[in-house]
C-alpha beads as a LAMMPS data file, in Angstrom:
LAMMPS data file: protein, C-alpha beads

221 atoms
220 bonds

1 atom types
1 bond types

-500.0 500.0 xlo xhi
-500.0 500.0 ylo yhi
-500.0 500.0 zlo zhi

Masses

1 110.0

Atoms # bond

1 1 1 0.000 0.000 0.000
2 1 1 1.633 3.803 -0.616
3 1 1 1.588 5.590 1.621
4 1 1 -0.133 9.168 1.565
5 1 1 1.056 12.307 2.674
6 1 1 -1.384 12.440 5.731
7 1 1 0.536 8.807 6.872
8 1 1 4.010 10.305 6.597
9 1 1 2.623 13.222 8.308
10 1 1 1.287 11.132 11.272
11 1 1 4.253 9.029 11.118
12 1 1 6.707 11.965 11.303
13 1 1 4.569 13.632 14.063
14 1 1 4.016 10.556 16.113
15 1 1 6.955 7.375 15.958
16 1 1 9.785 9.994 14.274
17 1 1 9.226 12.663 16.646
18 1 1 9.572 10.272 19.729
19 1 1 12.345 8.131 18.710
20 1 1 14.559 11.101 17.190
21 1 1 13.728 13.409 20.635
22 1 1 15.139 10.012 22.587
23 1 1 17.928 9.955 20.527
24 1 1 18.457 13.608 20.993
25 1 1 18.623 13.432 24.898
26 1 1 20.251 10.013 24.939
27 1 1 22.971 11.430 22.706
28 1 1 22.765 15.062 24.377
29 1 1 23.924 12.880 28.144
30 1 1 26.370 10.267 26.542
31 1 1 28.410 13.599 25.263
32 1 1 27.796 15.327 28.645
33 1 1 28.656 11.690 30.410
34 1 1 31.965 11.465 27.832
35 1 1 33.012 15.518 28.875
36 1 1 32.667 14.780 32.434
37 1 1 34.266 11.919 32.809
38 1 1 37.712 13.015 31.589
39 1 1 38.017 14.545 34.376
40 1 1 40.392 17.527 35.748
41 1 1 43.534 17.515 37.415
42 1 1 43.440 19.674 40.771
43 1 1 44.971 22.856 40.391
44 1 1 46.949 23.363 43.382
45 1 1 48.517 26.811 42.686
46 1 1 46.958 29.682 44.532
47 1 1 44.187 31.395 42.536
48 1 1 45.240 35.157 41.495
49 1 1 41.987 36.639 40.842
50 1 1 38.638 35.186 42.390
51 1 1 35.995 36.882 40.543
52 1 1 32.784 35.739 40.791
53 1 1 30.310 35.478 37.170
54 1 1 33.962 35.741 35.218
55 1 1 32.544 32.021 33.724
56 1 1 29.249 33.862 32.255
57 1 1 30.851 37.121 31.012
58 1 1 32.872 34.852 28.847
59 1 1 30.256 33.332 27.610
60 1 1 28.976 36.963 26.319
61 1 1 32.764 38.067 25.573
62 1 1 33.266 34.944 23.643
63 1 1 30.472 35.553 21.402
64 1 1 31.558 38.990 20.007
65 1 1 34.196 39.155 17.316
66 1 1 37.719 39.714 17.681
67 1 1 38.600 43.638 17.306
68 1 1 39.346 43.769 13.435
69 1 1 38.211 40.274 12.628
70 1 1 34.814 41.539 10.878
71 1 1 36.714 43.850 8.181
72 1 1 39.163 41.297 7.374
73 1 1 36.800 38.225 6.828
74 1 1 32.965 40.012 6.664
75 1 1 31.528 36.739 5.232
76 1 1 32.356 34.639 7.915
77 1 1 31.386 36.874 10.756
78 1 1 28.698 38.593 9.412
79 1 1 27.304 35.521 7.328
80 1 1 27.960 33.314 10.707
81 1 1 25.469 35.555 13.055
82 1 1 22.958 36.520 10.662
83 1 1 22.272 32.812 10.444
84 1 1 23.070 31.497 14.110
85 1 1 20.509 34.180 15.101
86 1 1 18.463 33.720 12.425
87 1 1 17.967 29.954 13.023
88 1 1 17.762 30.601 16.732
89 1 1 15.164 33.101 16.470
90 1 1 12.949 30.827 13.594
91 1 1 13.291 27.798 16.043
92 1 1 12.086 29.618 19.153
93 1 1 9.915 32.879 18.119
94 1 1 7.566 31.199 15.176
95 1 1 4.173 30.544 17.262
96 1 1 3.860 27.036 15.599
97 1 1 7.247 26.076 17.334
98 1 1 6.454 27.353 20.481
99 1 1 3.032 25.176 20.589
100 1 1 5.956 22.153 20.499
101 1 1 7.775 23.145 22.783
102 1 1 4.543 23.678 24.901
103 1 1 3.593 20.228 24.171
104 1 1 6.635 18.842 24.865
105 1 1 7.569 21.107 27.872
106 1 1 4.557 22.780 29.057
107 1 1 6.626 26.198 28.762
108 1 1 5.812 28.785 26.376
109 1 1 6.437 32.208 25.553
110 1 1 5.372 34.976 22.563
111 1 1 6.269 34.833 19.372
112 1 1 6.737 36.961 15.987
113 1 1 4.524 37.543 13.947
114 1 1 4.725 35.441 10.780
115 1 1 5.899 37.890 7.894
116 1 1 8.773 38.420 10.437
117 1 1 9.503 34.762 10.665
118 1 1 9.655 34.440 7.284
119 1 1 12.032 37.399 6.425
120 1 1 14.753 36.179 9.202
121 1 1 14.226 32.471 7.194
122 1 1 15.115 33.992 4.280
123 1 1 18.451 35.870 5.145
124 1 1 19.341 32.753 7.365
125 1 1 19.169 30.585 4.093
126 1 1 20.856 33.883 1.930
127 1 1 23.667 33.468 4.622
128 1 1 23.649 30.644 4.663
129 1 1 24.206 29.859 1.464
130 1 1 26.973 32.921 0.873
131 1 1 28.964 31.041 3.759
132 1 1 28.860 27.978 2.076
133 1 1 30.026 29.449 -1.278
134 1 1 32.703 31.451 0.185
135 1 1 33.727 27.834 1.539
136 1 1 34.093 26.438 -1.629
137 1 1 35.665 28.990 -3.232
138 1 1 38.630 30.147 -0.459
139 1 1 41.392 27.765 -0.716
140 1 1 42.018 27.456 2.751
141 1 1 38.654 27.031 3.832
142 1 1 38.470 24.208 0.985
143 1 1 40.823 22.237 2.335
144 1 1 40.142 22.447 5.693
145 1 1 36.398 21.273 5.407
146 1 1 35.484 17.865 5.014
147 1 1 32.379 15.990 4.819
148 1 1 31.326 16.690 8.480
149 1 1 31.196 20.576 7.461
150 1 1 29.099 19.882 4.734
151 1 1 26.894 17.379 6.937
152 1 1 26.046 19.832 9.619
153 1 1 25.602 23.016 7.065
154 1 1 22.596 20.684 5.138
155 1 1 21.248 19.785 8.325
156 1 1 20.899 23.235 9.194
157 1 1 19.683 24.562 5.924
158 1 1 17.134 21.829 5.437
159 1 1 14.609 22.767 7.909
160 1 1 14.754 26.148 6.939
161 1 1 14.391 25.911 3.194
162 1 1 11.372 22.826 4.338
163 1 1 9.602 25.188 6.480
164 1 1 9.982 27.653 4.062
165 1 1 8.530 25.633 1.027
166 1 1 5.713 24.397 3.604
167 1 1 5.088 27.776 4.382
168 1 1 4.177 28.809 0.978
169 1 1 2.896 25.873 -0.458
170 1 1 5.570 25.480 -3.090
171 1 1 6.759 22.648 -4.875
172 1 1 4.781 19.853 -3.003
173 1 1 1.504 18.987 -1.478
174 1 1 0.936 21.145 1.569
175 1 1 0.962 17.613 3.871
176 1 1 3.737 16.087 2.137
177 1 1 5.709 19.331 2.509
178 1 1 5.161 19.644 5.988
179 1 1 5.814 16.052 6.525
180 1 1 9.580 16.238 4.939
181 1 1 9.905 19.431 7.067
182 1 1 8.932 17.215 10.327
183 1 1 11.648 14.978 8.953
184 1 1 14.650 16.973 8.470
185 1 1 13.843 18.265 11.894
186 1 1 13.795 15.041 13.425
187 1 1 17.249 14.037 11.141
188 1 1 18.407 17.473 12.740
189 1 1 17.567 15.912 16.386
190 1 1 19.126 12.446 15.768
191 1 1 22.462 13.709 14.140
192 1 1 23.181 16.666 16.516
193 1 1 24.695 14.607 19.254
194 1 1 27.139 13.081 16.926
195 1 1 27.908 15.374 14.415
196 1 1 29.873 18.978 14.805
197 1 1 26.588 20.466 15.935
198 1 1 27.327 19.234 19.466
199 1 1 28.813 22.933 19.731
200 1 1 25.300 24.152 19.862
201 1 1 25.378 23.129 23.567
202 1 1 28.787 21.987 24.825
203 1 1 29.941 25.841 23.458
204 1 1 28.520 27.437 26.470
205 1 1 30.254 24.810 28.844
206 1 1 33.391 25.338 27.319
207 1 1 33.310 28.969 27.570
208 1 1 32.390 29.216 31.156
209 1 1 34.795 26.604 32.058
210 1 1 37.312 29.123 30.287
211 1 1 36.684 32.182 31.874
212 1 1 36.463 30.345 35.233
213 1 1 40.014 29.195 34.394
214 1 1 41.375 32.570 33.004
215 1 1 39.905 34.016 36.282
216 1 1 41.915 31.403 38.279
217 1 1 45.083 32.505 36.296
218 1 1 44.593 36.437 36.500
219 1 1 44.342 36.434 32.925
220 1 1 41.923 38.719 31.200
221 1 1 38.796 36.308 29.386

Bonds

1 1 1 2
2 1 2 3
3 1 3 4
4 1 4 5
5 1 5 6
6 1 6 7
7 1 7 8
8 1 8 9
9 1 9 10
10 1 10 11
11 1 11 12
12 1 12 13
13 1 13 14
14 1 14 15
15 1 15 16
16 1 16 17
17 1 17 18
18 1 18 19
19 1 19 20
20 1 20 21
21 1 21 22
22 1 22 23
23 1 23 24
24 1 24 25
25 1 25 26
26 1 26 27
27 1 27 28
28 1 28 29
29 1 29 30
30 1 30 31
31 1 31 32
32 1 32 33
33 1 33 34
34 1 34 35
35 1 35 36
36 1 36 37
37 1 37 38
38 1 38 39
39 1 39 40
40 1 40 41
41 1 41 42
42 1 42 43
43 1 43 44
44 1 44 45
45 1 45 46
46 1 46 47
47 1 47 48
48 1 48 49
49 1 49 50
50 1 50 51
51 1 51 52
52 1 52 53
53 1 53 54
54 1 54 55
55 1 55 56
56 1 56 57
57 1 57 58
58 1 58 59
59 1 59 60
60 1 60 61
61 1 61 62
62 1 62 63
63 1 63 64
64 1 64 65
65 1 65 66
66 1 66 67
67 1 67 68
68 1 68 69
69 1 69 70
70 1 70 71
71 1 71 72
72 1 72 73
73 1 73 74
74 1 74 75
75 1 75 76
76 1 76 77
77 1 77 78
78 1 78 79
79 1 79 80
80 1 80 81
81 1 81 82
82 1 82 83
83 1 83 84
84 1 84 85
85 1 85 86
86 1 86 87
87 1 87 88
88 1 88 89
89 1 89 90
90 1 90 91
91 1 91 92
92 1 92 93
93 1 93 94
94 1 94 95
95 1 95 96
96 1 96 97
97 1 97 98
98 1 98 99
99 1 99 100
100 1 100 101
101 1 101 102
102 1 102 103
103 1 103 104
104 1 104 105
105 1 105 106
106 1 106 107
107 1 107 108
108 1 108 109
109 1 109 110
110 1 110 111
111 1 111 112
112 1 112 113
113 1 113 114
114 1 114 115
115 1 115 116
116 1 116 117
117 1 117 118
118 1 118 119
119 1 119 120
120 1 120 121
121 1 121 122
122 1 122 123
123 1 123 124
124 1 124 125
125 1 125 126
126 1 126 127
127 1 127 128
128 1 128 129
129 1 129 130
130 1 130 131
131 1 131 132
132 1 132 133
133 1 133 134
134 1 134 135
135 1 135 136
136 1 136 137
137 1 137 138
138 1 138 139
139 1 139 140
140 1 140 141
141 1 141 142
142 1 142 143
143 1 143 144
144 1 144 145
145 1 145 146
146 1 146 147
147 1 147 148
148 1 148 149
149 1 149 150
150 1 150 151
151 1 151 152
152 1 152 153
153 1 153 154
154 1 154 155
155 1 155 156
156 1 156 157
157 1 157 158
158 1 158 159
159 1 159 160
160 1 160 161
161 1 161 162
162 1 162 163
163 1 163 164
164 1 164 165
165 1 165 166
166 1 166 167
167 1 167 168
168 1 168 169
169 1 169 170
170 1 170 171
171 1 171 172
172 1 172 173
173 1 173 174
174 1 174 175
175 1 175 176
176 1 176 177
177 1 177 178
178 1 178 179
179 1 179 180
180 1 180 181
181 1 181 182
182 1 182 183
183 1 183 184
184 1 184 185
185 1 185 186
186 1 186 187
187 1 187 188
188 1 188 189
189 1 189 190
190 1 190 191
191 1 191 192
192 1 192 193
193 1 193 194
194 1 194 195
195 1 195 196
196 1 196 197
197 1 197 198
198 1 198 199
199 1 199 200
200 1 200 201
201 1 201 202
202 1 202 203
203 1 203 204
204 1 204 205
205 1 205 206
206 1 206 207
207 1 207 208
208 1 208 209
209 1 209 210
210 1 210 211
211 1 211 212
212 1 212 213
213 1 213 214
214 1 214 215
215 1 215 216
216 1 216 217
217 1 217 218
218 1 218 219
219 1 219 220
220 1 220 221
């Protein structure tokens, strides 16, 4: 029997949405169980500077460019936050997302309205998509980048262009649209944990864990 874009839909809703959200946390502790169990030596010297929050003002320090670093590479820097911020602010202001998360959660919060979520989706992808050109085309950046690069960037880009199409009834069925958007969500959930986009949550430990140090040393984070 073949199946209909209403089963896929129920499918990706239902059995996808569970299994990929337990691989998601599974995957999300095993990384958090594999961090914390290397360990740390004790640091036995005597700290130079105590100063209390210097962990979370790295994580904001951190996050701002390097003096200088946005005129010499503007496509990297200003390509890289249009999109992080972008995505972030598609995945958690765009009311539709926020009823999962209430479902899933119980939390939930205002949202944008939609013509505003669908502007920031379309200079995420437009970033998106100059990043990943200027990629291809610097030498360096060429050779560096190998196929888990490439992975993550489709992951990314695939719910936004899905949601997109879905959106605006383009190029499929409404049902089956939404459906394959569902789906590279879910492929999104089940390949974070193992893929470069761990950084989307073991960044903020590593920065904190930084500036904590740098605090230790008397050394300016």
């Amino acid at each position: 029997m073949n199946m209909t874009g209403i089963d896929l839909l129920t499918f990706a809703r239902g059995t996808a949405f569970n299994w990929a959200l337990g691989v998601l946390i599974f995957g999300l502790l095993l990384r958090m169980f594999e961090m914390l169990s290397l360990g740390r030596k004790p640091d036995l010297s005597e700290p130079r500077a105590v100063k209390v929050g210097s962990g979370l003002r790295t994580l904001f320090t951190r996050s701002l460019p390097p003096p200088g670093m946005v005129k010499r590479s503007p496509v990297t820097y200003g390509g890289g936050y249009v999109f992080h911020s972008g995505f972030a602010l598609v995945l958690l202001l765009f009311v539709p997302h926020i009823e999962v998360f209430r479902a899933v959660l119980g939390l939930h919060w205002p949202g944008l309205p939609t013509p505003v979520i669908d502007a920031i989706a379309v200079a995420s992808m437009a970033a998106m998509l100059i990043v990943l050109i200027h990629r291809l085309t610097d030498k360096v950046k060429r050779f560096l980048s190998g196929f888990g690069d490439y992975l993550a960037w489709a992951l990314t880009f695939l719910p936004l262009l899905t949601g997109y199409l879905a959106l605006h009834h383009l190029l499929f069925d409404y049902t089956w649209m939404l459906a394959l958007h569902i789906l590279s969500v879910e492929a999104l959930m089940v390949l974070l944990p193992f893929t470069k986009l761990t950084h989307t949550v073991t960044v903020f430990f590593a920065r904190w864990y930084n500036g904590e140090a740098f605090a230790r040393k008397g050394v300016a984070s």
